[in-house]
C-alpha positions as CSV (number, residue, x, y, z in Angstrom):
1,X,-2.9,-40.4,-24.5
2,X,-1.5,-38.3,-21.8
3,X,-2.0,-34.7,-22.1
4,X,0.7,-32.3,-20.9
5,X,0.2,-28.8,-20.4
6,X,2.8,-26.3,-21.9
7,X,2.6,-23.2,-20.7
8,X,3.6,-20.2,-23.4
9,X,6.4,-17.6,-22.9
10,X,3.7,-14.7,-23.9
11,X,1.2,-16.0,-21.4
12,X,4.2,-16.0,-18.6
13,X,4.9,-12.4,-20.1
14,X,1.4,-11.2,-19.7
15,X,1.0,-12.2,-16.2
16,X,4.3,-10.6,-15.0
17,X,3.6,-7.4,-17.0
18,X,0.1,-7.5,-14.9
19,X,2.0,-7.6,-11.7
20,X,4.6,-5.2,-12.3
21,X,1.8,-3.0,-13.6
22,X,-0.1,-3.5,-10.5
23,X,3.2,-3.3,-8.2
24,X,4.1,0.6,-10.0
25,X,0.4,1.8,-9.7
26,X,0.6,1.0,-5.9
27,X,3.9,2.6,-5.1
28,X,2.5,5.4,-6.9
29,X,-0.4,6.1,-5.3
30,X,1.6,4.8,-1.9
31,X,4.6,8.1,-2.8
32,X,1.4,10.8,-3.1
33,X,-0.3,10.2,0.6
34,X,1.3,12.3,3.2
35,X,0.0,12.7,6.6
36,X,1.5,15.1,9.1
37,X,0.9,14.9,13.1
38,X,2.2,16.3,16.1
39,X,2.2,15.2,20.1
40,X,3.8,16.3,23.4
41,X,4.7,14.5,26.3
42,X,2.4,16.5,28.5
43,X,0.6,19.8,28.3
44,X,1.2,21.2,31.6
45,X,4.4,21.2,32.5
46,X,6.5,23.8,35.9
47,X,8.8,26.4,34.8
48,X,12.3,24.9,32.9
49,X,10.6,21.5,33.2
50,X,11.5,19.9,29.8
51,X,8.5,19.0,27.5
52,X,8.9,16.4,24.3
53,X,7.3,17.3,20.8
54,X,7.7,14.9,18.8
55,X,6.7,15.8,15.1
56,X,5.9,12.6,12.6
57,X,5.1,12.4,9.0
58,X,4.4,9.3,7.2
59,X,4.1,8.6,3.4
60,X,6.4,10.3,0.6
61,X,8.4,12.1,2.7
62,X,11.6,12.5,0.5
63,X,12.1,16.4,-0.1
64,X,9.8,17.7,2.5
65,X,10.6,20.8,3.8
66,X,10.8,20.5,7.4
67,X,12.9,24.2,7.5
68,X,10.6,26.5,8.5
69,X,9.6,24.7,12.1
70,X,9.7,27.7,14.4
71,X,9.3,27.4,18.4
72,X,7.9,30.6,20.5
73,X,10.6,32.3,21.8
74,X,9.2,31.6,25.2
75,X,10.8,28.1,25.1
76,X,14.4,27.2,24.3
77,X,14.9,24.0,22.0
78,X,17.9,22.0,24.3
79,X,18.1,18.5,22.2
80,X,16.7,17.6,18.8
81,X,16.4,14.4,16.9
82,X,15.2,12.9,13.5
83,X,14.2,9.0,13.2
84,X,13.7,7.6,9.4
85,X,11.5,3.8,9.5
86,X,10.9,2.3,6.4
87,X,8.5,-0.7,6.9
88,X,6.4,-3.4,4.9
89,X,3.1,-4.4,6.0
90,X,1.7,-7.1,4.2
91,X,2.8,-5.9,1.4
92,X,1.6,-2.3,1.6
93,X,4.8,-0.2,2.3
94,X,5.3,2.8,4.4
95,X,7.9,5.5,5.2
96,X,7.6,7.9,8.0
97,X,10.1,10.7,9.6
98,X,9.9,11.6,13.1
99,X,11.6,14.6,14.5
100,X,12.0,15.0,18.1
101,X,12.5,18.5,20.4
102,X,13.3,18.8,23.7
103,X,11.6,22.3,24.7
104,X,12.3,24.0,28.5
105,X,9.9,26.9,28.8
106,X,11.4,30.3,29.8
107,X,8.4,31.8,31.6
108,X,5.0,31.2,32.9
109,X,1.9,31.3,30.9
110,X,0.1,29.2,28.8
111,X,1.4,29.4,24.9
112,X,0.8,27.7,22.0
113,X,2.9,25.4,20.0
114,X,2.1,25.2,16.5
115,X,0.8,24.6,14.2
116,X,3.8,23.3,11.9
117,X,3.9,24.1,8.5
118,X,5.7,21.6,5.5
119,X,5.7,22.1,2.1
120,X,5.8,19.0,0.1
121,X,5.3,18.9,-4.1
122,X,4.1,21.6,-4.1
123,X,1.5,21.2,-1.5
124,X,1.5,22.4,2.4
125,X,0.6,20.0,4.8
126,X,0.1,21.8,8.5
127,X,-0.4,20.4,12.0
128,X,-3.7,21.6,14.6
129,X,-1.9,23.8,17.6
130,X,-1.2,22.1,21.1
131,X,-1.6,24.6,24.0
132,X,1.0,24.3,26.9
133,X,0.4,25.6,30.2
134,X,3.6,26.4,32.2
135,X,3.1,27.1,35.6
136,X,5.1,28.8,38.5
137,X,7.4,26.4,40.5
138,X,5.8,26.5,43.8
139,X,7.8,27.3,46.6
140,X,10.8,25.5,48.0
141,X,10.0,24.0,51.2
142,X,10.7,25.4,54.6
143,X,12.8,22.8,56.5
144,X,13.1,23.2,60.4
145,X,16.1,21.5,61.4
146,X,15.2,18.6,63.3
147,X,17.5,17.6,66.5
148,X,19.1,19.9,68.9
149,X,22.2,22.1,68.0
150,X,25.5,21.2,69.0
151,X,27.5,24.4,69.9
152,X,31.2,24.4,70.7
């Protein structure tokens, strides 16, 4: 006699209740982690020569409070821009928000950008400084006029 193998509803239940279970415990603990960082295109930069921040958080980042970003009044904000990716990496998923600045320093010195501040449930996350050094544009150069001069 041939034996078949029937597989019961409850047991079918069990197993997707285990999964689902598993599946909301890992979006849950995914929706807590928030990590916060901050870059610059370059540190040392001549007078009105445009310098990139970008600003990126990754994790749970619905309802952060990206509001009170504040630049030194030593550099003008010309562009700004926000990026949203939502990936999936084997299976693990991840969310991050990047915000973009386009900064033109005002005067010479060296300053410091930072350190950005969010608050998010509750919680504040906050970036390390980055020092920029802006320096004097160094002189335009002399040009002799090359040839002879034509008078009429």
């Amino acid at each position: 006699m041939e034996r078949m193998a029937v597989r019961s509803p409850g047991r079918r239940l069990a197993r997707w209740a285990v999964w689902l279970a598993t599946f909301i415990v890992a979006v849950l603990a995914w929706a807590q982690d928030l990590t916060l960082s901050v870059e610059v295109d370059k540190t040392t930069v001549a007078l009105h020569e445009p310098v990139t921040l970008t600003l990126t958080a990754t994790g749970d980042v619905s309802n952060a409070d990206f509001s009170r970003l504040a630049f030194p009044e030593e550099f003008a904000v010309s562009a700004r821009s926000q990026a949203t990716n939502f990936s999936v990496h084997a299976g693990a998923m991840e969310r991050s928000l990047t915000l973009s600045f386009v900064l033109i320093p005002q005067r010479a010195g060296t300053f410091q950008l930072g350190p950005f501040t969010i608050e998010h449930q509750k919680k504040t996350f906050q970036t390390e400084p980055i020092e920029i050094t802006v320096e004097k544009p160094s002189r335009p150069p002399h040009f002799k006029p090359q040839g002879e001069r034509f008078i009429l």
